[in-house]
MARGUBA-448376 format. One record per residue: x, y, z of N, C-alpha, C, O in turn. Coordinates in Angstrom, 1 decimal. Layout:
N
(atom (X; Y; Z); (X; Y; Z); (X; Y; Z); (X; Y; Z))
...
This chain:
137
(atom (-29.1; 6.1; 29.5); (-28.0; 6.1; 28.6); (-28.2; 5.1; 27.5); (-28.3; 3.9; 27.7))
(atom (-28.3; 5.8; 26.2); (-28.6; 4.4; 25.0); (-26.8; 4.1; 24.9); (-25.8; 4.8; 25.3))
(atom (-26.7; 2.5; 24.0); (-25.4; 2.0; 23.6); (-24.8; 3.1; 22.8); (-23.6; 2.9; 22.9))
(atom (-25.0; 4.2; 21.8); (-24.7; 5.5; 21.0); (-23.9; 5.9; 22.4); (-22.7; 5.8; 22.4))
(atom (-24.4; 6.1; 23.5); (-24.0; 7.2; 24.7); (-22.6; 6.1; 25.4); (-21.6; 6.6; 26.0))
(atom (-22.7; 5.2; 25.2); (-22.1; 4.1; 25.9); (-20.8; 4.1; 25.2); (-19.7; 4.6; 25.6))
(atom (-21.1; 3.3; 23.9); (-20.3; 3.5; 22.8); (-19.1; 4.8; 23.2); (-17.9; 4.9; 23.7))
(atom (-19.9; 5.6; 22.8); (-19.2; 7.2; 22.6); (-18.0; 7.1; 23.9); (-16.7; 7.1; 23.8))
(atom (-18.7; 7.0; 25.1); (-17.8; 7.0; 26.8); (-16.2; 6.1; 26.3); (-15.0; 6.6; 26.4))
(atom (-16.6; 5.0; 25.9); (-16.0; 4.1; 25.7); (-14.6; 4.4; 25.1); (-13.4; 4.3; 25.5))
(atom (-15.3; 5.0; 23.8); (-13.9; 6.1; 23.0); (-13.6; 7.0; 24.0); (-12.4; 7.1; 24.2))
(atom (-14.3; 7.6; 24.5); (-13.2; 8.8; 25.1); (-12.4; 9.0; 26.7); (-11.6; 9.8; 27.2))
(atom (-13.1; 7.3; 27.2); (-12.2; 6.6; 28.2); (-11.2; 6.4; 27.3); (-10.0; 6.9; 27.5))
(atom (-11.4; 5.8; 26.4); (-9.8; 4.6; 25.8); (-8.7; 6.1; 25.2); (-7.4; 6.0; 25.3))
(atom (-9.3; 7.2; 24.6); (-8.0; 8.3; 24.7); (-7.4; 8.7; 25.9); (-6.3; 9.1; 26.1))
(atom (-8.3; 8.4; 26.8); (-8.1; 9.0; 28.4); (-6.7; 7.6; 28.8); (-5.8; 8.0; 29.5))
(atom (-6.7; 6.4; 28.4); (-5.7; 5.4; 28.7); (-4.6; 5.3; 27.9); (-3.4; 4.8; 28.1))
(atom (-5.3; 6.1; 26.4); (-3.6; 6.1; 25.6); (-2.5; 7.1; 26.1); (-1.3; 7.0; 26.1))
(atom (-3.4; 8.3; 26.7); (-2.5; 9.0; 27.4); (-1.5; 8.5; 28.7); (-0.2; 8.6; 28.7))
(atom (-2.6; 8.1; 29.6); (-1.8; 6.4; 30.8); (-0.7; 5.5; 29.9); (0.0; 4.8; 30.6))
(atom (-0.6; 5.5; 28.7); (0.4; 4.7; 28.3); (1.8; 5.0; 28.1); (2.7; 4.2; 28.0))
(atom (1.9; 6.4; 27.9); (2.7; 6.9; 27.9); (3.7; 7.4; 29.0); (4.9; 7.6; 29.1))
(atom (2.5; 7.6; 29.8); (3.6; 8.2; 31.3); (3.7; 6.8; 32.1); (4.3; 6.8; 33.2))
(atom (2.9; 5.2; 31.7); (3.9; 4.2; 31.8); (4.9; 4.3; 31.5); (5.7; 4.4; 32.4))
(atom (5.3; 4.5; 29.8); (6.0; 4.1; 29.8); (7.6; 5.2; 29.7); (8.7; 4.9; 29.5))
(atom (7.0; 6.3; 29.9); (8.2; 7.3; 30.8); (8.8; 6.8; 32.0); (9.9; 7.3; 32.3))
(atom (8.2; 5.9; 32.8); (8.0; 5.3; 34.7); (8.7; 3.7; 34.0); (9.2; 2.9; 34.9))
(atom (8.8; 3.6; 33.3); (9.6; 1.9; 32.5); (8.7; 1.2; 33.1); (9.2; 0.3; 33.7))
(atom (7.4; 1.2; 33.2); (6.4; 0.4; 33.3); (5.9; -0.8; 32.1); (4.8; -1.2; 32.1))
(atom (6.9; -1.1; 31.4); (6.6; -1.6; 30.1); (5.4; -2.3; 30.4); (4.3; -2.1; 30.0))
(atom (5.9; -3.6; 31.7); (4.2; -4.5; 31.2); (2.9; -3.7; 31.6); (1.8; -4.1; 31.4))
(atom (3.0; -2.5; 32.2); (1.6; -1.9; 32.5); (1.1; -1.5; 31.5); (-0.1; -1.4; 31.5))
(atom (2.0; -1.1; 30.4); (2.3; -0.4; 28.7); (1.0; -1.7; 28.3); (-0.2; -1.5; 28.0))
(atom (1.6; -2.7; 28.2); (1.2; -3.8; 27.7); (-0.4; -4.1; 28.1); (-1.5; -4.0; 27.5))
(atom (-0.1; -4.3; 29.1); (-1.6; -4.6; 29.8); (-2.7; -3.4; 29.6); (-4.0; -3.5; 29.6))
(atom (-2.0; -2.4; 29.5); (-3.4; -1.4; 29.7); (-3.5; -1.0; 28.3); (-4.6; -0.5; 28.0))
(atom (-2.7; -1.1; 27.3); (-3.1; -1.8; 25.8); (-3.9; -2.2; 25.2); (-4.8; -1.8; 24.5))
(atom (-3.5; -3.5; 25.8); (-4.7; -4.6; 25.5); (-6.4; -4.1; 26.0); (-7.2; -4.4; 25.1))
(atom (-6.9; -3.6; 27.1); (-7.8; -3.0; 27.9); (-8.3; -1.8; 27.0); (-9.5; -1.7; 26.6))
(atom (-7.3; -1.1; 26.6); (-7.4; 0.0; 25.4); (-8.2; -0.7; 24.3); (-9.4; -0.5; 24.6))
(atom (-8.1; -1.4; 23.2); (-8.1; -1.8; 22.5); (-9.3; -2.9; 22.7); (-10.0; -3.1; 21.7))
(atom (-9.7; -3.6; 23.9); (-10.6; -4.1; 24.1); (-11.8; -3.3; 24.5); (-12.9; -3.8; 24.7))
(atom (-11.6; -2.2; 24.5); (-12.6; -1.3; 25.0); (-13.2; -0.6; 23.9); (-14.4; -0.6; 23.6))
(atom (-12.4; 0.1; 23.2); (-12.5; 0.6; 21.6); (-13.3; -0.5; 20.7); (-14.5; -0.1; 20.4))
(atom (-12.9; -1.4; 20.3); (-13.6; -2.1; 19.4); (-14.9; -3.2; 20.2); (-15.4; -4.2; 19.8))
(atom (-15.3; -2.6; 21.5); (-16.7; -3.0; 22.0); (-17.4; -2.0; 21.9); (-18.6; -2.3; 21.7))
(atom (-17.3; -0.5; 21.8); (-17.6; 0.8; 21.4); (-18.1; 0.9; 20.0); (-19.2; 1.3; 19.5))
(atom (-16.6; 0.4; 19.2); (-17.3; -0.1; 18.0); (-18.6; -0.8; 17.5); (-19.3; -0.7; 16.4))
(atom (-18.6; -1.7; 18.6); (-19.8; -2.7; 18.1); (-21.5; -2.0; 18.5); (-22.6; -2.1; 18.0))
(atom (-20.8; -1.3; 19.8); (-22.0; -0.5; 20.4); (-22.2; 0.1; 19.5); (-23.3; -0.3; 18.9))
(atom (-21.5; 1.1; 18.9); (-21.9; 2.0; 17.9); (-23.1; 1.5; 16.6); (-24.1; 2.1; 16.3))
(atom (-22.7; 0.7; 16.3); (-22.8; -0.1; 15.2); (-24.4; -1.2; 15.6); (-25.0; -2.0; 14.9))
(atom (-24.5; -0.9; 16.5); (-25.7; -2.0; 17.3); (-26.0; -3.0; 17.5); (-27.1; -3.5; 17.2))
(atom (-24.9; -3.6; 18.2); (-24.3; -4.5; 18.2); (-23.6; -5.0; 19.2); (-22.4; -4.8; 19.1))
(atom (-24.3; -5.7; 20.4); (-24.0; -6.1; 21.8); (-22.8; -7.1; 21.9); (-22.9; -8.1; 21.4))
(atom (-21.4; -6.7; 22.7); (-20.7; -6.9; 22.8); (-20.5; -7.9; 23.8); (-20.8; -7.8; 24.9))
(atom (-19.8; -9.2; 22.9); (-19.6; -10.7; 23.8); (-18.7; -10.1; 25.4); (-18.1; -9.1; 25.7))
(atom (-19.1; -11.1; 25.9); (-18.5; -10.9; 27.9); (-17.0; -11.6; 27.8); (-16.5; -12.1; 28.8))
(atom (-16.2; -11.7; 26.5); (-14.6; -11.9; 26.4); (-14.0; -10.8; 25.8); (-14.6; -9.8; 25.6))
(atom (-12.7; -11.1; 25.6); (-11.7; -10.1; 25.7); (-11.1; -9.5; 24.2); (-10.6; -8.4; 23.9))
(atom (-11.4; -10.4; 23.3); (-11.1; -10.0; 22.3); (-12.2; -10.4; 21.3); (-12.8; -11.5; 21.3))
(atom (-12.4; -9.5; 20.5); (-13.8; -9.8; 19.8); (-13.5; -9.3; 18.2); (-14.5; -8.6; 17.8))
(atom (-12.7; -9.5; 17.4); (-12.2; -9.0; 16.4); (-13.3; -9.9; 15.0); (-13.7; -9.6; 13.8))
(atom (-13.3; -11.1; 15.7); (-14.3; -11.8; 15.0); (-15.7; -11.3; 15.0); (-16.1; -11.2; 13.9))
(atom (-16.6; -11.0; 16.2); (-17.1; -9.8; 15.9); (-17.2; -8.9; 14.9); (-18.1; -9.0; 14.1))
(atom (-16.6; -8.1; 14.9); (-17.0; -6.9; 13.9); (-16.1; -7.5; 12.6); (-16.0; -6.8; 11.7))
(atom (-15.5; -8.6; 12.5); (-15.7; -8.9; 11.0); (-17.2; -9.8; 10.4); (-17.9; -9.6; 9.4))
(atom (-17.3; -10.7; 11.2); (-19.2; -10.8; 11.1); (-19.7; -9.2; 10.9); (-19.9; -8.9; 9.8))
(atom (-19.8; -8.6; 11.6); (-20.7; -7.2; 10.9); (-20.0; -6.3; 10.0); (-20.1; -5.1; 10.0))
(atom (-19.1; -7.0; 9.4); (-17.9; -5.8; 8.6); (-19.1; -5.0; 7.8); (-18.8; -4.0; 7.2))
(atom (-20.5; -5.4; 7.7); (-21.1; -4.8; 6.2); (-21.6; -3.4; 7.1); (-21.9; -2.4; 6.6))
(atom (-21.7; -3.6; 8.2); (-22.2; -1.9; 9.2); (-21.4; -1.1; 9.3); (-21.7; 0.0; 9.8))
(atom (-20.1; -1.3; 8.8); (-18.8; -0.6; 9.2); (-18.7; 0.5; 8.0); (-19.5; 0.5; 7.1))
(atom (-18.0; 1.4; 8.2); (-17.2; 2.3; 7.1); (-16.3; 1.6; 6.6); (-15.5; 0.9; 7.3))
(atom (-16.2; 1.6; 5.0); (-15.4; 1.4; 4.6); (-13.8; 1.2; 4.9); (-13.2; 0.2; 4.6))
(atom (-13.2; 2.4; 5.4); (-12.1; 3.2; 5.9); (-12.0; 2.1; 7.3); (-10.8; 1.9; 7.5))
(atom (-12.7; 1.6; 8.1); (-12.8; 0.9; 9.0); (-12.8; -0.5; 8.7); (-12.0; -1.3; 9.3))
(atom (-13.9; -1.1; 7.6); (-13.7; -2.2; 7.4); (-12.4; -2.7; 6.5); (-11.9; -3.8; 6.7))
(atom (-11.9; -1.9; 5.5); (-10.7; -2.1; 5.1); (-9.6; -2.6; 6.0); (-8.9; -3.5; 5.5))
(atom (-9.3; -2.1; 7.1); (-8.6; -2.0; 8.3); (-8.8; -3.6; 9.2); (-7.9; -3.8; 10.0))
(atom (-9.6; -4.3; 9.1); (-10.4; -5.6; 9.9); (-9.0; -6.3; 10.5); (-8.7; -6.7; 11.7))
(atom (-8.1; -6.4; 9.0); (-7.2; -7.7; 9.1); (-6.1; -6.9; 10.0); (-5.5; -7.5; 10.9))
(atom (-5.8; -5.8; 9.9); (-4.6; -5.3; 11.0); (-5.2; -4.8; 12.2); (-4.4; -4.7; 13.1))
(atom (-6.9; -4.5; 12.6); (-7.0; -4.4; 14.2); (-7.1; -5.8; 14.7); (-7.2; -6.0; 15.9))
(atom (-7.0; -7.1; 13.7); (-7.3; -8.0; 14.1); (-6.0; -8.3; 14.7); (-5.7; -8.4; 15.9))
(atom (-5.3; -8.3; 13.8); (-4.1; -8.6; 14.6); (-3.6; -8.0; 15.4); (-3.0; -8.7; 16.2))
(atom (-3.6; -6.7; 15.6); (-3.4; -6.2; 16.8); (-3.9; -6.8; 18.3); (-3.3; -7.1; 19.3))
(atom (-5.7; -6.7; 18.0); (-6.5; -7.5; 19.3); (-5.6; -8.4; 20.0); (-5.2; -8.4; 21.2))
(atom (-5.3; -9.7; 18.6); (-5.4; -10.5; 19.1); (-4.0; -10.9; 19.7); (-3.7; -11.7; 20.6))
(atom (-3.5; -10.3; 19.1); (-2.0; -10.0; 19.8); (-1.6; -9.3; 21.5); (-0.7; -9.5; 22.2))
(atom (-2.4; -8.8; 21.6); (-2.6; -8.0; 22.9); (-3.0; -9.1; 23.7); (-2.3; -9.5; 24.6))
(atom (-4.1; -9.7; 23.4); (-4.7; -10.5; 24.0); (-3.9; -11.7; 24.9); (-4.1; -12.1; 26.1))
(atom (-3.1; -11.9; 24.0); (-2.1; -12.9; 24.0); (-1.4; -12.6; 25.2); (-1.2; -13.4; 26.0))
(atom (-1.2; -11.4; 25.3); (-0.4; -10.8; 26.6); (-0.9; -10.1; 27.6); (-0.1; -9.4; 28.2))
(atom (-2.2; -10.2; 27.9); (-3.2; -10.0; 29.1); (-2.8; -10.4; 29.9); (-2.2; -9.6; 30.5))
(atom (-2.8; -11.7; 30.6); (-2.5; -12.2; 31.7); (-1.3; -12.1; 32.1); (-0.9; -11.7; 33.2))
(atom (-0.5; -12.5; 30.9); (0.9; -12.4; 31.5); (1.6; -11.3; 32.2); (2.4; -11.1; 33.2))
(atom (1.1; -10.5; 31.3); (1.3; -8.6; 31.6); (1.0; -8.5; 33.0); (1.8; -8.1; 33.9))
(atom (0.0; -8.8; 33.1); (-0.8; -8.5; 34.5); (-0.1; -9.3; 35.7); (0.7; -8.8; 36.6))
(atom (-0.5; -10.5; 35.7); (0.2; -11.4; 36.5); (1.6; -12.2; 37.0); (2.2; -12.6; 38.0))
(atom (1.6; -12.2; 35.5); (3.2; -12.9; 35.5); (2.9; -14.8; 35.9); (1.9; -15.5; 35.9))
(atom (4.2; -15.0; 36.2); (3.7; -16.3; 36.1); (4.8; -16.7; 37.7); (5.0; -15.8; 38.6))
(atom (5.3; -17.9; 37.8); (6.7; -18.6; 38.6); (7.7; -17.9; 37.9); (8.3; -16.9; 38.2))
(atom (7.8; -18.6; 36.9); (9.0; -18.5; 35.6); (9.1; -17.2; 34.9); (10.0; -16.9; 34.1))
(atom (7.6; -16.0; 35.3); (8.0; -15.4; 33.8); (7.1; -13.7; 34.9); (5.9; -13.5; 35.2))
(atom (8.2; -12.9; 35.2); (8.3; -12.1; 36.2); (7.7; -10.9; 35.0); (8.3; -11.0; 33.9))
(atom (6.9; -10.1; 35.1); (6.6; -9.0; 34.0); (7.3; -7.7; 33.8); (7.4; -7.2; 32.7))
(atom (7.8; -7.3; 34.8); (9.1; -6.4; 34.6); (9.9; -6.7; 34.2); (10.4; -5.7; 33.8))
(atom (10.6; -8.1; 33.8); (12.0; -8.4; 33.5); (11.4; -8.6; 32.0); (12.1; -8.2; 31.1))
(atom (10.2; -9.2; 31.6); (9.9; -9.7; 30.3); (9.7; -8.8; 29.3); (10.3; -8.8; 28.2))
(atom (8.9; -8.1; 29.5); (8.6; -6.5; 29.3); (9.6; -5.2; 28.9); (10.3; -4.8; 29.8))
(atom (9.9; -4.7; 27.8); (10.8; -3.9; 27.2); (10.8; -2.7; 26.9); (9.8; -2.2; 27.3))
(atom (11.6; -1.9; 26.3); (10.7; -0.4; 25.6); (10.1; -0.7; 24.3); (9.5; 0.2; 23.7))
(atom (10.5; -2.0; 23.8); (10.3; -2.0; 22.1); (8.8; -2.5; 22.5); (7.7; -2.2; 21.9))
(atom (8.9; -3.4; 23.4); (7.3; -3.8; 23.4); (6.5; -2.4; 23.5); (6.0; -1.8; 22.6))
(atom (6.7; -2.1; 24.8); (5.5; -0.9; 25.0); (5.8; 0.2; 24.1); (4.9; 1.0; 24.2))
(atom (6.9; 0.5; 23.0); (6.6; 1.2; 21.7); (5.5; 0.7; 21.0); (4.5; 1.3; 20.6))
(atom (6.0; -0.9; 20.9); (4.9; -1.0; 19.5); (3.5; -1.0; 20.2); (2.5; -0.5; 19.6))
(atom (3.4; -1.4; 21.5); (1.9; -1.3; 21.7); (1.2; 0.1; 21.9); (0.0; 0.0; 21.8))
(atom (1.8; 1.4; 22.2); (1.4; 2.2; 22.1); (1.3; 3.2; 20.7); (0.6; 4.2; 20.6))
(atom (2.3; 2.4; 19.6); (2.0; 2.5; 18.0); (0.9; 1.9; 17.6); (0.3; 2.4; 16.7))
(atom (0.6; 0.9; 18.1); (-0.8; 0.4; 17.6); (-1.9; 0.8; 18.3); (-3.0; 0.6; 17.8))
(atom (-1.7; 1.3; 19.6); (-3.1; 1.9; 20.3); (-3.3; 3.5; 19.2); (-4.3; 3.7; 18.5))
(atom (-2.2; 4.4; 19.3); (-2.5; 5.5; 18.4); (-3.0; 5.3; 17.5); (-4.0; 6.0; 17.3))
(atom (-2.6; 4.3; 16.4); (-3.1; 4.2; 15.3); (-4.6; 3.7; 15.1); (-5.4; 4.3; 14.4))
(atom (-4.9; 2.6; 15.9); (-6.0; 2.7; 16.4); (-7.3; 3.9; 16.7); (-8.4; 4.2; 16.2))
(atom (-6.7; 4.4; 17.6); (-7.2; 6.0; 17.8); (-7.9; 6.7; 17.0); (-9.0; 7.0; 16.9))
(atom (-6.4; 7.1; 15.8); (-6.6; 7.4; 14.9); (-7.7; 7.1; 14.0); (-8.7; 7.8; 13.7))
(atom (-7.3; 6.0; 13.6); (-8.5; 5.0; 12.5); (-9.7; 5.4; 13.0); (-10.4; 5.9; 12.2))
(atom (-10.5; 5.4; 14.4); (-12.0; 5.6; 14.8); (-12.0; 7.2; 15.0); (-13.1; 7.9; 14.8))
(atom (-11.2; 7.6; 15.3); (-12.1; 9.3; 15.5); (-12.9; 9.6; 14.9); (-14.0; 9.9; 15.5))
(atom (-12.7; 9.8; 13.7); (-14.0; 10.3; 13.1); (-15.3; 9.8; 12.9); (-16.3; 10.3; 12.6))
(atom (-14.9; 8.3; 13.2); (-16.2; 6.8; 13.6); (-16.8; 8.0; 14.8); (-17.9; 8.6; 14.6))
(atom (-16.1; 8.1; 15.8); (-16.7; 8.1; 17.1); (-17.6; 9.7; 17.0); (-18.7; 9.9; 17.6))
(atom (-17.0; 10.6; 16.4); (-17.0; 11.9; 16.4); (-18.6; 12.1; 15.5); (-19.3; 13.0; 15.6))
(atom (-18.8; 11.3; 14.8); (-20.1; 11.3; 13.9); (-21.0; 11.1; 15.0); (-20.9; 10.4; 16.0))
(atom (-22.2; 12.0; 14.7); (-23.5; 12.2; 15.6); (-24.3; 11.7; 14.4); (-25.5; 11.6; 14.5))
């Protein structure tokens, strides 16, 4: 399997989890919304880098990354840098919590519909933005 083959998986697991995000959040799973977001999103833009030939760091969010190689990118993609960035890094932010929770900070109770709306508006869009990245042979 070359990184092209890897890459490619990568995209078409992470449509395979936007779908999971939804029937979270039908189940009021908000923080699973959340967490498997983030996962989403961290998977996609390592895909990206694969694609692009370009070995993806062993952390969670790597948005710095593919703005260092912004010049390998599409246009239509690198235009986009400063809003997947913030998305990442925003997810990111709520990895653990999502998952674990804390004493003080229980992930069902913290966790909302407006959250897992916007995180599942930014996984779509996301989506969106690379298909045709991914879809190129």
């Amino acid at each position: 399997m070359t990184n092209i083959d890897l890459a490619d998986d990568y995209f078409k697991r992470a449509q395979i989890r936007l779908k999971a995000l939804y029937f979270f959040k039908q189940e009021k799973g908000y923080a699973e919304v959340v967490r498997e977001a983030q996962e989403l999103v961290e998977m996609v833009l390592k895909g990206v880098l694969r694609k692009i030939g370009v070995e993806p760091p062993h952390w969670h969010e790597v948005s710095s990354i593919l703005e260092q190689h912004k010049n390998k990118l599409p246009k239509k993609i690198s235009n986009q840098l400063k809003k997947i960035s913030e998305i990442s890094k925003k997810l990111r932010k709520e990895r653990e919590l999502a998952y674990y929770g804390d004493e003080d900070y229980i992930p069902s109770e913290e966790y909302d519909e407006k959250d897992a709306i916007e995180a599942i508006t930014d996984c779509d869009w996301l989506i969106t933005l690379l298909k045709s990245f991914f879809n190129k042979k």
